[in-house]
Structures are given as C-alpha cells and as structure tokens.
VEXGU-744515 format. One line per 2 residues: number of its first residue (from 1); their letters; for each residue z, y, x of C-alpha. Coordinates in steps of 0.2 Angstrom, whole numbers, padded with zeros to 4 digits, m for minus. Last residue first. Layout:
REM residues N
NUM> A> Z Y X; ... .
//
This chain:
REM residues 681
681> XX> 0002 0110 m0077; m0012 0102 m0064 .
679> XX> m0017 0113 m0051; m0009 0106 m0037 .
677> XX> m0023 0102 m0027; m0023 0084 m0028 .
675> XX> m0017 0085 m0045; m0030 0095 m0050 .
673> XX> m0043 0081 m0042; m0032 0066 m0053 .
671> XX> m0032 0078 m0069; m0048 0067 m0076 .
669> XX> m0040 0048 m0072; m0055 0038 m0065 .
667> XX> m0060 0025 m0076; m0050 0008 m0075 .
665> XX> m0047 m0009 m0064; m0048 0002 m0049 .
663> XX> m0064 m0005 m0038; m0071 m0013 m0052 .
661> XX> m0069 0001 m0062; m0079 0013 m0049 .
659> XX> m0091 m0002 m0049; m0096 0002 m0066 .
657> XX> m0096 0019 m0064; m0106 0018 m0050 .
655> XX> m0121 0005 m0057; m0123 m0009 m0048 .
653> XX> m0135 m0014 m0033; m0132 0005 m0026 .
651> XX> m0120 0001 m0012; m0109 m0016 m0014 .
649> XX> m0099 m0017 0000; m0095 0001 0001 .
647> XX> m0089 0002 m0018; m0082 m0015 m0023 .
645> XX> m0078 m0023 m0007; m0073 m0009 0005 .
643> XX> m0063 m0002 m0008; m0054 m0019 m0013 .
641> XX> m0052 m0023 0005; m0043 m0004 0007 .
639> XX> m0031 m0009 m0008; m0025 m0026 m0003 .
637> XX> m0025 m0023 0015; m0012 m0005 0011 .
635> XX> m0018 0005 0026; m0012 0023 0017 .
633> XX> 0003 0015 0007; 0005 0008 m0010 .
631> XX> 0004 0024 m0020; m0004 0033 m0011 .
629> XX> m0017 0020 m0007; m0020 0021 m0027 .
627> XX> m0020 0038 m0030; m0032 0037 m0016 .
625> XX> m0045 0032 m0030; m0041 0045 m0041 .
623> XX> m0044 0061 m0027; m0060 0052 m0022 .
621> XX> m0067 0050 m0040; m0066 0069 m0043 .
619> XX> m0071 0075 m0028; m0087 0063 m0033 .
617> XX> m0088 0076 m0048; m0083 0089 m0039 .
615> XX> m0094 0089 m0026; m0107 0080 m0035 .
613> XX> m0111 0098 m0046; m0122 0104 m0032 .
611> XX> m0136 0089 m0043; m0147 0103 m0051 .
609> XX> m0158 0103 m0037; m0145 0093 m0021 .
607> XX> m0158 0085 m0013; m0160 0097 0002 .
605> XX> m0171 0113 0001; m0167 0122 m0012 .
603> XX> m0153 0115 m0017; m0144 0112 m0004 .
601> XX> m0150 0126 0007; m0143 0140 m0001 .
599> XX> m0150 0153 0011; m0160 0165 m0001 .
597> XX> m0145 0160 m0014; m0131 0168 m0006 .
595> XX> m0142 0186 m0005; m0127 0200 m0006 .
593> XX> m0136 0218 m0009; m0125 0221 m0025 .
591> XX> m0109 0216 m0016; m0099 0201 m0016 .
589> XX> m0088 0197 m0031; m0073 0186 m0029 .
587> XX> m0063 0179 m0042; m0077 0167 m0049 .
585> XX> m0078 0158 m0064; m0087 0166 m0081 .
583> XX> m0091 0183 m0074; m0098 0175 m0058 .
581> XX> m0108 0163 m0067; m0117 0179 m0077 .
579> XX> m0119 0185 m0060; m0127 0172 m0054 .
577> XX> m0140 0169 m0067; m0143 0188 m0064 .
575> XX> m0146 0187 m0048; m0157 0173 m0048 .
573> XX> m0166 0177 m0064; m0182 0168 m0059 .
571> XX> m0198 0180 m0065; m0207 0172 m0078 .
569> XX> m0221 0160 m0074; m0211 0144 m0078 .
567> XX> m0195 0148 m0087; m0178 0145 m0076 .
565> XX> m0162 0136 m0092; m0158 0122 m0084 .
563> XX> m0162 0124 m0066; m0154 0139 m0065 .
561> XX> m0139 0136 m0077; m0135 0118 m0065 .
559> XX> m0137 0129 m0048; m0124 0143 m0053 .
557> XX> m0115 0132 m0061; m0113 0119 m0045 .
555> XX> m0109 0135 m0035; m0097 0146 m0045 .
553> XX> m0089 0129 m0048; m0086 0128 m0028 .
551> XX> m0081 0145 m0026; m0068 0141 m0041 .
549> XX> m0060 0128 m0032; m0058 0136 m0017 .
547> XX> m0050 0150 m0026; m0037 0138 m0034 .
545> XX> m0033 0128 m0018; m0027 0145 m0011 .
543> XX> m0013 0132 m0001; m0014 0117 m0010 .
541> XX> m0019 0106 0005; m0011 0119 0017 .
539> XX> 0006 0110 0011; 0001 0095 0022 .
537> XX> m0001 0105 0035; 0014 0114 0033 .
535> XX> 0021 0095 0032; 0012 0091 0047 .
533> XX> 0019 0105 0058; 0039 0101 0054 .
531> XX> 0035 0083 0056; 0027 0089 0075 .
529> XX> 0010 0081 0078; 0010 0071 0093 .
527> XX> 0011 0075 0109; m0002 0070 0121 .
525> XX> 0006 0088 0134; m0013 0096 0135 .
523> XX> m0023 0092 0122; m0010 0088 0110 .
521> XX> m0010 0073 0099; m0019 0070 0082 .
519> XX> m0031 0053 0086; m0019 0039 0080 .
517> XX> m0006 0047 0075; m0016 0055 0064 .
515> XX> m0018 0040 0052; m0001 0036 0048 .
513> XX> 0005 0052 0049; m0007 0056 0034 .
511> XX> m0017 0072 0033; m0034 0066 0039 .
509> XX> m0031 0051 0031; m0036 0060 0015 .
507> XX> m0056 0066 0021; m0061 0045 0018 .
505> XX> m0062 0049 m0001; m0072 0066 0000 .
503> XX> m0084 0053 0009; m0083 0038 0003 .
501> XX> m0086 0049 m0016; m0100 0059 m0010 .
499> XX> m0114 0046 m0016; m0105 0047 m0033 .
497> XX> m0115 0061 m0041; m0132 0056 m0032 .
495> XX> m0131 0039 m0040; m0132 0027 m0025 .
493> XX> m0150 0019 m0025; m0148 0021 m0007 .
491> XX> m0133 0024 0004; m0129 0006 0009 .
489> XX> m0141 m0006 0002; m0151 m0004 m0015 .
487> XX> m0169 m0001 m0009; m0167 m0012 0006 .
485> XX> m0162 m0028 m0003; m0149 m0037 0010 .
483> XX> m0134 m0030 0000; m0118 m0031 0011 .
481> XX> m0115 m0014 0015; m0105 m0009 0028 .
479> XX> m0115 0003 0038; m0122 0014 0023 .
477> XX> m0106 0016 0014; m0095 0017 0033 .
475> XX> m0108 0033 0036; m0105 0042 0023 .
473> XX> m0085 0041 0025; m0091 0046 0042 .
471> XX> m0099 0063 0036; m0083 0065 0027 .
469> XX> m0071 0061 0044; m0080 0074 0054 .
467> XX> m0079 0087 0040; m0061 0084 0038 .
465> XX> m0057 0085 0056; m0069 0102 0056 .
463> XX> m0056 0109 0043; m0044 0103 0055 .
461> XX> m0052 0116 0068; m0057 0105 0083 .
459> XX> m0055 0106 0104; m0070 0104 0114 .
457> XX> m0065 0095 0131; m0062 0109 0145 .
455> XX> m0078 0109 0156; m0082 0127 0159 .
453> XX> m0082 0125 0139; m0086 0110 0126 .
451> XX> m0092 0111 0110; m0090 0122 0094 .
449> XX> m0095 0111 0081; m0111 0108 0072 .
447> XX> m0112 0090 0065; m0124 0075 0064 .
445> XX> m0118 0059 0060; m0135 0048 0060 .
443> XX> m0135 0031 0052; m0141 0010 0057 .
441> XX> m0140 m0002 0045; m0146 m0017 0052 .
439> XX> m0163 m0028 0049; m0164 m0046 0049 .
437> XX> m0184 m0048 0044; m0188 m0067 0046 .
435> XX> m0188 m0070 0028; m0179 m0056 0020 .
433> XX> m0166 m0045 0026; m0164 m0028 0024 .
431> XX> m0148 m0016 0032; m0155 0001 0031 .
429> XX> m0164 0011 0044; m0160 0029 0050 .
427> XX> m0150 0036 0036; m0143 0053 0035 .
425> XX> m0125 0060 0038; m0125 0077 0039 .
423> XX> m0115 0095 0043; m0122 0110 0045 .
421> XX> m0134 0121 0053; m0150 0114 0059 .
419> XX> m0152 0111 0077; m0164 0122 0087 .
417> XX> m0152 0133 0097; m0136 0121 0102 .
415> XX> m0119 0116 0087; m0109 0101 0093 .
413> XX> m0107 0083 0086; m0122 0073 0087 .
411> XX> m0115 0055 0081; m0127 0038 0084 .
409> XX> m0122 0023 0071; m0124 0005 0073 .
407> XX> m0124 m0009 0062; m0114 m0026 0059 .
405> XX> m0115 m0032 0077; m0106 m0050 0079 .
403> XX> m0090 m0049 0086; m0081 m0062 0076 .
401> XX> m0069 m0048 0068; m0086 m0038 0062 .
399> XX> m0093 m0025 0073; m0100 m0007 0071 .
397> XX> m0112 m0002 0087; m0107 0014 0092 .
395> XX> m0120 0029 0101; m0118 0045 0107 .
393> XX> m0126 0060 0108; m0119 0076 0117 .
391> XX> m0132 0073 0133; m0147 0076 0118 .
389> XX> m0162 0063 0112; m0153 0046 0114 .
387> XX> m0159 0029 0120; m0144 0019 0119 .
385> XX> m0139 0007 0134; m0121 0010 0134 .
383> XX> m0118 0008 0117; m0097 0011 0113 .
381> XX> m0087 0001 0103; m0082 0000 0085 .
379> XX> m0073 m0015 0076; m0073 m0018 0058 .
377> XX> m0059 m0025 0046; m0060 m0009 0035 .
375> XX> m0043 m0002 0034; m0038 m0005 0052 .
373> XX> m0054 m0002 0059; m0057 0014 0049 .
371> XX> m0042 0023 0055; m0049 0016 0073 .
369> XX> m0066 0024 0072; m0056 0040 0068 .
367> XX> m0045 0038 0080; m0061 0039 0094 .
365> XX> m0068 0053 0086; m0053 0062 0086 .
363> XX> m0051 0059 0104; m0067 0065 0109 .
361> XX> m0064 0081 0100; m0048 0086 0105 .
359> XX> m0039 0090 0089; m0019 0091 0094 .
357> XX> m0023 0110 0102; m0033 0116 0085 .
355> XX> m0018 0113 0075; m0007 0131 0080 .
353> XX> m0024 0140 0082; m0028 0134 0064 .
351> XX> m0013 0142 0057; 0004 0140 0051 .
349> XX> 0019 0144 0046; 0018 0143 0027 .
347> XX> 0017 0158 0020; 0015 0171 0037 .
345> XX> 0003 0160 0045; m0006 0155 0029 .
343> XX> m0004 0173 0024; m0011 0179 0042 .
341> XX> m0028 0165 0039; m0030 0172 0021 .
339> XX> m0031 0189 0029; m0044 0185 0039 .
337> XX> m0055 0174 0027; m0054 0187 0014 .
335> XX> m0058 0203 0022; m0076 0201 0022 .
333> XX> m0078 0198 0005; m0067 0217 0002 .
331> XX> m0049 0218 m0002; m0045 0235 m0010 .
329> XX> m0030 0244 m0005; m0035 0242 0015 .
327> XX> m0023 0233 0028; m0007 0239 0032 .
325> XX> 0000 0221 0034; 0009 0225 0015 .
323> XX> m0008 0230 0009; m0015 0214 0015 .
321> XX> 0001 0205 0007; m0002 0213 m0008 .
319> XX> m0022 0207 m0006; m0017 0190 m0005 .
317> XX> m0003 0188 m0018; m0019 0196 m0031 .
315> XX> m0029 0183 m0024; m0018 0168 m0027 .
313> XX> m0015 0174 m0045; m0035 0176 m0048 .
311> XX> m0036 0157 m0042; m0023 0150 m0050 .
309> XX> m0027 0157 m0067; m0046 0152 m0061 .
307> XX> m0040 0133 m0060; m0036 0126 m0074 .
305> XX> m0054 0136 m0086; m0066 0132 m0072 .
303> XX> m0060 0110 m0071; m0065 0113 m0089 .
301> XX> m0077 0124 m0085; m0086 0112 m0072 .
299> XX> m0083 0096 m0086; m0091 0105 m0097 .
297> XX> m0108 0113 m0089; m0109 0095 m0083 .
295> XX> m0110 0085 m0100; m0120 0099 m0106 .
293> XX> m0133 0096 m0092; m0134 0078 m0098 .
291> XX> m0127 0060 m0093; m0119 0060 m0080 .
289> XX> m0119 0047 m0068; m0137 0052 m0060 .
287> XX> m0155 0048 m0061; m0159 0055 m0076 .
285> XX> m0148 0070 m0071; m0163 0077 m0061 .
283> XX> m0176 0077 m0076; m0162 0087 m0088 .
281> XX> m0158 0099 m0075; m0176 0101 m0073 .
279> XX> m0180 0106 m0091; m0184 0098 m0107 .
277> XX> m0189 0083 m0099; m0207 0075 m0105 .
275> XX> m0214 0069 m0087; m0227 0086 m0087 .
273> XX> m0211 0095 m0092; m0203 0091 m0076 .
271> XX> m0216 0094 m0066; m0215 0113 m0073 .
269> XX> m0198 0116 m0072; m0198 0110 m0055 .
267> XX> m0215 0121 m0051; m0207 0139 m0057 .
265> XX> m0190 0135 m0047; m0199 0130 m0032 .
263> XX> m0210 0147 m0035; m0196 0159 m0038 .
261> XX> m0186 0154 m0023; m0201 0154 m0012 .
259> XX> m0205 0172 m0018; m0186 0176 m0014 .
257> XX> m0184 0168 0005; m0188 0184 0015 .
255> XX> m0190 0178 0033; m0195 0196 0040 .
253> XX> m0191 0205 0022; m0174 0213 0027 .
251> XX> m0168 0209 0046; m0153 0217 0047 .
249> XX> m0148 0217 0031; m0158 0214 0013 .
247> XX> m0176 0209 0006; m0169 0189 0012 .
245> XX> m0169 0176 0024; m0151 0177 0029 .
243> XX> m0142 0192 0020; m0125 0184 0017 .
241> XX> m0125 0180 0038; m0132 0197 0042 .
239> XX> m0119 0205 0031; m0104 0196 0034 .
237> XX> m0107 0199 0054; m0107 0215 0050 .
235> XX> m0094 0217 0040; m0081 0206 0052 .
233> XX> m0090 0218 0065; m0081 0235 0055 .
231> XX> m0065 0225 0051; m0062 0225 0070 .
229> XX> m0046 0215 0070; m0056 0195 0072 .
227> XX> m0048 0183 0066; m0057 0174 0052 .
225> XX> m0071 0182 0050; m0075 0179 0069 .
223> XX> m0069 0163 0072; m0080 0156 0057 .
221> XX> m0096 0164 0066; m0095 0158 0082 .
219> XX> m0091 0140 0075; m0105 0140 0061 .
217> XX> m0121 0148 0071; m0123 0167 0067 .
215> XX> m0121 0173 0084; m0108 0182 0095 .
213> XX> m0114 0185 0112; m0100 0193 0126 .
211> XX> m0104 0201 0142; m0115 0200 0152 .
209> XX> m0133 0191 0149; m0143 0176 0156 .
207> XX> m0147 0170 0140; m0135 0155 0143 .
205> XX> m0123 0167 0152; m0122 0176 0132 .
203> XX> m0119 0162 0123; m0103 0155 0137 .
201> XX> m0096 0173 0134; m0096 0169 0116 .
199> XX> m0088 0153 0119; m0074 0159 0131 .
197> XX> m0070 0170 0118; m0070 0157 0106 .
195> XX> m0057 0147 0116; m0045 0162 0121 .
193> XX> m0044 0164 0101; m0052 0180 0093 .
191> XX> m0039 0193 0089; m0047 0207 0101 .
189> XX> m0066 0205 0102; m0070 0221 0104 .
187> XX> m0057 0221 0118; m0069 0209 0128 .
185> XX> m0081 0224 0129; m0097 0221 0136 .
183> XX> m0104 0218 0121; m0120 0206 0112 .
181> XX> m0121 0204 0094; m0135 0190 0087 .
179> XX> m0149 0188 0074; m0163 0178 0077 .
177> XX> m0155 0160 0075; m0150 0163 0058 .
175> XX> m0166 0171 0051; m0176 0158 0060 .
173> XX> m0165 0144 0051; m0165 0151 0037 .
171> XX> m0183 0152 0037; m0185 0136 0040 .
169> XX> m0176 0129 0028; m0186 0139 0012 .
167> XX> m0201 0132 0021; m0196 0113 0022 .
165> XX> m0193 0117 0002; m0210 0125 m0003 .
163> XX> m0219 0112 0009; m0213 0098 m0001 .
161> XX> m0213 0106 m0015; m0233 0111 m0014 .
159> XX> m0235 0091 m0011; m0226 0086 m0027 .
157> XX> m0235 0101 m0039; m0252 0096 m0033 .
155> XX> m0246 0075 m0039; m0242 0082 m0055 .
153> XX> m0257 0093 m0058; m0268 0079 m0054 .
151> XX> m0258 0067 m0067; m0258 0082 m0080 .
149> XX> m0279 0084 m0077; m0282 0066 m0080 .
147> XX> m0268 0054 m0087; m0250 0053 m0087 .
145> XX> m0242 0038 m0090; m0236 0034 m0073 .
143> XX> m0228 0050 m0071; m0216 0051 m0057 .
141> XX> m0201 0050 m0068; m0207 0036 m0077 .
139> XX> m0212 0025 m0062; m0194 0031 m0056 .
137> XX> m0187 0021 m0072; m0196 0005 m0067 .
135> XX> m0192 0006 m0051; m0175 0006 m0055 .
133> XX> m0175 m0007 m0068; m0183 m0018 m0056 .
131> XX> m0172 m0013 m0042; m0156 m0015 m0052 .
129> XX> m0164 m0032 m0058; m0163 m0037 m0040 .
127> XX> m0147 m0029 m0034; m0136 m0040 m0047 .
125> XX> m0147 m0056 m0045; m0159 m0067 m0056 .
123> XX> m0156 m0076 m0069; m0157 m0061 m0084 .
121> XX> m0175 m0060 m0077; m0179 m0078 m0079 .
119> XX> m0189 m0078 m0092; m0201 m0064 m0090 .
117> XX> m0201 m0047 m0095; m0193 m0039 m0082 .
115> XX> m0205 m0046 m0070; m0220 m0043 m0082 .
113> XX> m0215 m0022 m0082; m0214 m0023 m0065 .
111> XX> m0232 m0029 m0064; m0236 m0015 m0075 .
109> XX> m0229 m0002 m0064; m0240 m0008 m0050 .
107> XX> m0255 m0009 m0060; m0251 0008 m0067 .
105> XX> m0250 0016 m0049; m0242 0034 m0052 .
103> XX> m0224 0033 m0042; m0237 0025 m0028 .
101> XX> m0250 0038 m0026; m0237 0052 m0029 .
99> XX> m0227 0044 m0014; m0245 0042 m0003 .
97> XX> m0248 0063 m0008; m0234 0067 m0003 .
95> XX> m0229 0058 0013; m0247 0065 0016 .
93> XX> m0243 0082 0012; m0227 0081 0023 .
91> XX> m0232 0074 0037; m0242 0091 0045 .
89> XX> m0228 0100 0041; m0218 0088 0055 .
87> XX> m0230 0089 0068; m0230 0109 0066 .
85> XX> m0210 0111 0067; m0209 0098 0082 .
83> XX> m0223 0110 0092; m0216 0124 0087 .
81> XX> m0195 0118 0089; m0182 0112 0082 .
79> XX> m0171 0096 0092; m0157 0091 0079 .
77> XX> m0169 0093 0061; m0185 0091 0068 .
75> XX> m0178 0075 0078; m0171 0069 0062 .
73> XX> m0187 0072 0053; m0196 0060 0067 .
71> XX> m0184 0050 0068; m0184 0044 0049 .
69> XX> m0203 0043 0048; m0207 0027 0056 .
67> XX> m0193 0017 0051; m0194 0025 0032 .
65> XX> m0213 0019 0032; m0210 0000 0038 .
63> XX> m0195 m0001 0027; m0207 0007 0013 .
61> XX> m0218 m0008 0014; m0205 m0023 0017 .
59> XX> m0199 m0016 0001; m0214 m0019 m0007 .
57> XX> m0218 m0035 0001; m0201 m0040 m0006 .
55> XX> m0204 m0036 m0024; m0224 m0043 m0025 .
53> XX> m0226 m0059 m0016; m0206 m0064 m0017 .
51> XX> m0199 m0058 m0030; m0213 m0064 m0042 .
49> XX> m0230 m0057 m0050; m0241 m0066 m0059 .
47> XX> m0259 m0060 m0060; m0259 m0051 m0040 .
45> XX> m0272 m0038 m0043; m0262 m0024 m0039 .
43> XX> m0252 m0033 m0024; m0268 m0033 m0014 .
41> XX> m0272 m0011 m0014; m0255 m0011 m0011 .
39> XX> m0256 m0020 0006; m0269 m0010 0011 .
37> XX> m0261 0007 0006; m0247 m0001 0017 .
35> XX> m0256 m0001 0032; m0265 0016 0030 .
33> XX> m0248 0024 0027; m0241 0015 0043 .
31> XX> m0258 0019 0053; m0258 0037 0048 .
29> XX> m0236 0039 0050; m0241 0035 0068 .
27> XX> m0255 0047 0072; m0243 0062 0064 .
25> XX> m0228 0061 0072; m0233 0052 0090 .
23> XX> m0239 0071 0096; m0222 0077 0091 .
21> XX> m0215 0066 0105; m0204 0052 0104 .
19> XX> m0200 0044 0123; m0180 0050 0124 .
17> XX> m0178 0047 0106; m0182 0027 0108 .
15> XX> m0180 0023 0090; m0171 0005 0089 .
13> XX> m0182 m0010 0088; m0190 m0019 0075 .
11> XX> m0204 m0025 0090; m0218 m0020 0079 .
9> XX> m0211 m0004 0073; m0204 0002 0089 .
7> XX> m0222 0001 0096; m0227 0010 0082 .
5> XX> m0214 0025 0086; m0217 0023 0103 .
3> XX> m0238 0026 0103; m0248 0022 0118 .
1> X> m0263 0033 0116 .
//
C-alpha cells in the first residue's frame, strides 16, 4: 500500500493532509521505529563517538519519527473520529515502548557520557553541549540506572500513561460533544447577541433541526454565561459544562474521568520514585526554571497574598451591583460571567459586543502577521498550493527581507464537531540542518472560534484577539529560530516555565493603537477604534484583574499540592486537595457536586503535570519584558531585534534565565505582572 506519510518522508516534504488516512498511522510509524532501532542498534557499539556519527544521526533519528507522527496526532486532535481515534491508540504503546527503549539504553547514555568527557567538549558550540547535557539529564530521568524488575516496571508505568492521559481527553471530549440544548423559542435566548443567535440556529440546521442548538463548545458556551437573562439555562449550561466526564450532571458516570484521575496520579508518583524523586513535582521541576516545589508554592502565594484583597473587594463591588440590577442577594458561579459583563458595561462603558464589530477575523489575522512584520523583520504571505485537511485552514509561508522562506505555519481557526477544545500551537517539523538535511520550521495555530455565518465573516471577542496573538507568540519562537540542531531549535528544549513567555508577551500589542490599527477596524463602516473605546479597553486590562488572578493560582496550586504531596495506592484527595487550595486563594466556591478537575486537560492529559504554574511564571517575564517596549515605544527596532535575537532566535540552546538577561540586561523585576494588572501597592 502506497503510504503518504512515508513517501513524505523520503521526499522531505510537507504533510499532504488531504491524502493521510488512519490506515497510514500505524504501518508507517512501524517502518520509522523499525528504521531507527537499526540505526541505534549501530551507534551502540561505535568506540569513539563524535558529533557527527553519533549526535547528529540521533537527531536525524527522531526528525524522521516527529515528521511521521506529528500529523497524525494533529489530525486526531482537529479531525476526531473512530476510525482516527483507534489508529492513534494503536501508536501510542509503541511510541512508548521505543521512547522507554531509548531513555533506558546504557550504551547510548555512556557514549554521551565520553562526549562530555572529552577534550574538546568546552570547544564546541552553545546548542551542542546543551544537547549533551540535556540528553544526559533525560537519560536520568528515564531511568538509565535502573536495573531488572524496576526498569520493566518503569517502562509498564510509561506505556499505561500514555493511554491513561489520551483516555482522560477523550472523554472530555465525548462528554462535551454529547451534551446539547435544543428550543424553539428564540425568546429563551433573550440577551444573547444577534451573532450567537444566528450561530445556535446554524447548530441546530446542521443536524437538521428547528429551532435553536446551544452546545458546550467554547463560543456557544461563552455567550451563554455571559449574556444570556435566563438564570435558570445559565445553570444549566454551568452544570453540564462543570460536570464534564464525571459521577455528577447530565450525564453522571457515562465518561466518568475520577478512576483515571486516581491512577495517572498513583503511577506519576510511582515512576517518579523509581528515578529517585521525592514526588512528581520534584521529577517535573527537574526539567524546568524553578528550582523545587517550594520555590513554586511561594512565589504562587506570594503573587496569592497581593492580589486576593483585590480580588475579594472586586467581588463584593460585583454582587452589590447584581443586587442593585435586581439580581439575587447571593452571587452564584453561574452569575459571575454575566454580571461582570453589565459592571464592565456600567463601570467602564464597555462590553465585548461593543469591540467584537472591529474584530473581523480574517482581517485580525492578517494585522497580526503584519505587527509581527514590523517588529520582527519577516514577511508573511499566503500558500496557494497547501495540502490542507479542512476548508477553514490556511497556510503562510514566513519570509525573510530577501524573500527567501524562513518556515511556514498552517492556522485552524474555528470550533466544528471532532476538533478538540481549546487553543494550541504545536510543532509540525523543526528547522534542522545538517549535511544535506535543510529542514524548516513548520507550526500548527489551532483555535476554536465561533466561525462564520449565512456568509458574514466571523467576527472576534477581544479575549479571542488575545488568544489568537498568544498562540502566534508561540508560533514566531518555533518559526524564527536560528538553531540548526533539531533538539534545541524553536520550541524544543525550552524550559516548560518560560515556553509561554512569546506568547503571554506577544498578547500586549493587542491593546496598543499602534498595533491595532493595523487589523482593529469595523466590520461594516473600516473605522477604526475610537480613543474613547481603546482607553476603556485599555482600562478592561485591570478590570476584576484580582479575581483572575486568583483563578489562576487556584489552578497552578491546585495542580503543584496534587502532584507533590498524592501517595501511591491511597485514594487521590482531589476534592480535598482543592478545597484546601480554595481556602487559601480563591474568592469563588463552586458547589459540592462541581467536577473542574475530571476535565482539566492540561494536566492530566497535556504536558502541563505539576508544570500549570507556567502561566504565571512566564506571565511574569512577559509583563517585564514589555516594560521595555513600553518604555521606548511598541515597535521600538532596538528593543524588538533584541527580543527576536536573544529569546526567539535562540530557542532552547541556552538556558531561559540566562537568555532572559541577555534579552534585558537584568532579572525580571518581581512586581512587573502586578503592575501590569494594577495590583501592585
């Protein structure tokens, strides 16, 4: 059978989507991983290894595997279904098994060991001895040492995470798709906007229905809790979505995500000990900026103890003004979103309906590209020829000034049945170049947007601006890199807690004339942004800043105290773990049968295990380095180059902090992110 991901392979092409099947999935990653075992089984008894016939054959060896593999979880993730589902579970023991294989190869890990060893080590360059030291560290955290039962054990332990953590994601995505609320009635939908009206009508004609569908999905959801008057299917729609994949709601026990919960937590701490950590918070923050779980706990109370005042002050402001709107004498979960959107409008004038008309999507997309032209030195222009897997997909190669193609990146931009919730950037192939091997960077922008209706371009929230421009700031770190060693270029070999800081940094220009000029202008009449609009938007920055503050360490705590302190083969204190976090940081207590943590994704089945405290630790480094731009103007040459140079350029070949200083001649100033907020005293 002619194969497409192989042939891809072999021609170092780009992934055709539109010829991929889940019947390639499995066949192909067996010849890769069959390949490469060959390979290895040559490089462990080479007697002196060098960069060259040991390093760089490596490399060229997970290349080759990444390449295959990367579109076929991509197209799991954007294009769900049975037969995609199966061919992707049917991967994942073998990417197991042949990643256990290699973190566990003592010949391999030896001849490291000789490389750093010898001579000319201290010669050779920046993103080379990062690999070596790298690979000798992730030799150590796989278990190269262990022996016997403890090595079998550790490799069972990998492959039963695997499936334990594409399991937990499945289920909240069944559990998501499978609920919905249909009506007739367009006045039970009184206070929704004209556009999500239309789009729940648009749900229901899709399954050939009357009426009115309002599903879980992000933008249907979202305009719900926000403005719809009927505090009865606000509840409702809080519960089914709060209740995702758990014993509680609509659909209690059918996707019920607490046994898996309990056993990723029991394994984690378990392959953690096996490798000599205390717990799993102690094996995940080897990896990372900080240095140890108490580190994190205190920097997420300090930030914790600065901004709850605000917080609890903002929220006893809220519920007056619900009293004062007639609204109930006790402010439940579900009342939070919509009366914060009325105070915003009553506070500061404004609301999201007021910005969504200056958001079209298409032409955010395209100013976006261009915010990052002049501050980067690139060029973006359309591929007319991509092979794509959906009609919303579209592809942009990134050019330097001389034309020459830099990398390209493909952006999926609107929520469909099948596509995983949420927003991502994710890595399709790295830059590498070595002998005749001159690969480019190429990235996935997935989001999940409200799109467009009865032909009227999709207008965005500018909380979906933001997200579109964070998922780009990821995307500029892995497109612009200037490392040619795979293993530290772009994205990889970033330390988890500073791979959001392009990201939460490139979020600014979204409120800066500057920028939005170039992409913020109305729909219908190409006006721009009113002064008297941006500044209220400007001043939504801070608005309830404190509570969202607080969710956010309510989070990173939460996850942090689970996977510090969880004791393999006793029951997982979930609930109480959170509640205790609750009482320490939180404002807001949801009810008893509230199940946030059956569909808390990130850390249970992304690569965020005692790691959710990035946010605010990359939040953090954003908010200090566009002090800087701030200070000397949002396109300032000097500063973007600097940027661009320093942390972009440079990926993971040198350690974050390290090139954080570079980048501001400093460390990052602590009360940067309150000031941002305006939090600080």
């Amino acid at each position: 059978m002619s194969n497409p991901l192989l042939e891809m392979l072999r021609s170092q092409s780009l992934p055709p989507f539109s010829q991929i099947r889940p019947e390639h999935a499995e066949p192909a990653l067996d010849a890769v991983l069959a390949a490469n075992r060959q390979v290895i089984a040559e490089l462990e008894q080479l007697d002196s290894p060098d960069w060259d016939r040991f390093v760089a054959r490596l490399e060229q060896l997970d290349n080759d595997l990444h390449r295959v593999f990367s579109p076929v979880s991509h197209l799991n993730g954007v294009a769900n279904s049975p037969e995609w589902r199966e061919a992707y579970n049917a991967c994942l023991p073998k990417l197991s098994q042949y990643s256990t294989e290699l973190g566990q190869n003592q010949a391999l890990y030896e001849r490291f060991e000789q490389l750093r060893q010898q001579a000319d080590f201290a010669q050779l360059p920046q993103a080379r001895k990062t690999i070596i030291d790298n690979a000798i560290r992730d030799f150590r955290l796989a278990g190269v040492h262990l022996k016997g039962d403890a090595r079998a054990r550790y490799a069972a332990i990998q492959q039963r995470l695997s499936a334990l953590q594409t399991r937990f994601q499945e289920q909240v995505l069944d559990a998501t798709e499978a609920w919905s609320w249909h009506t007739d009635h367009a006045d039970d939908l009184d206070g929704l906007p004209e556009r999500a009206v239309q789009a729940a009508a648009a749900a229901a004609k899709r399954q050939d229905r009357s009426g009115y569908l309002v599903t879980l999905d992000a933008p249907s959801y979202i305009a719900v809790m926000t403005h719809a008057h009927d505090r009865s299917l606000r509840q409702r729609l809080y519960e089914a979505f709060g209740t995702r994949a758990s014993d509680q709601g609509p659909h209690a026990g059918q996707w019920d995500n607490s046994p898996v919960m309990q056993e990723i937590l029991d394994l984690r701490q378990e392959l953690a000990g096996l490798v000599g950590f205390d717990s799993y918070a102690d094996y995940s923050l080897a990896t990372k900026m900080a240095d140890s779980p108490a580190t994190v706990e205190q920097f997420l109370l300090d930030l914790a103890a600065k901004a709850r005042p605000a917080a609890e002050q903002e929220l006893q402001a809220l519920a007056a003004f619900a009293v004062e709107r007639g609204g109930p004498d006790t402010l439940e979960p579900w009342d939070i979103g919509y009366y914060a959107e009325q105070y915003r409008e009553a506070t500061l004038g404004l609301s999201d309906e007021m910005l969504r008309p200056y958001f079209p999507a298409p032409q955010v997309l395209a100013g976006m590209m261009e915010v990052a032209e002049r501050l980067y030195e690139v060029r973006f222009e359309p591929v007319a020829d991509a092979d794509l897997w959906h009609e919303d997909v579209t592809a942009y190669a990134v050019l330097d000034g001389d034309g020459s193609r830099r990398g390209l990146f493909y952006v999926d931009p609107y929520a469909r049945p099948g596509k995983r919730a949420g927003a991502w950037m994710d890595d399709c192939q790295g830059r590498y170049r070595h002998g005749d091997t001159a690969q480019l960077p190429v990235a996935f922008l997935v989001c999940n947007f409200g799109g467009p209706v009865d032909g009227k371009p999709a207008c965005l929230s500018h909380d979906e601006v933001e997200t579109l421009f964070h998922e780009f700031g990821h995307g500029l770190h892995h497109l612009l890199t200037q490392v040619d060693e795979l293993s530290v270029s772009g994205i990889n070999g970033v330390a988890w807690d500073a791979v959001e800081l392009p990201s939460q940094f490139m979020e600014n220009w979204t409120f800066e004339r500057e920028a939005l000029d170039r992409f913020a202008r109305h729909v219908d009449t190409g006006e721009t942004i009113p002064d008297t609009l941006l500044e209220k938007l400007r001043a939504s920055r801070r608005f309830q800043a404190g509570m969202a503050t607080v969710r956010q360490l309510e989070f990173a705590l939460f996850d942090l105290r689970l996977h510090r302190d969880h004791v393999p083969g006793q029951p997982a204190r979930i609930g109480e773990t959170l509640d205790a976090v609750r009482k320490d940081v939180a404002v807001i207590h949801p009810p008893a049968w509230h199940r946030f943590p059956c569909s808390f994704s990130h850390i249970f089945a992304g690569g965020y295990a005692a790691g959710y405290y990035s946010y605010k630790w990359a939040e953090l480094l954003a908010a200090d380095a566009f002090e800087l731009f701030a200070e000397r103007g949002v396109f300032d040459a000097e500063a973007a180059r600097r940027f661009r140079d320093t942390i972009l350029a440079r990926g993971g070949s040198e350690p974050a902090g390290q090139l954080y200083e570079a980048f501001r001649g400093r460390p990052p100033e602590p009360d940067a992110l309150l000031r941002l907020h305006g939090l600080a005293a």
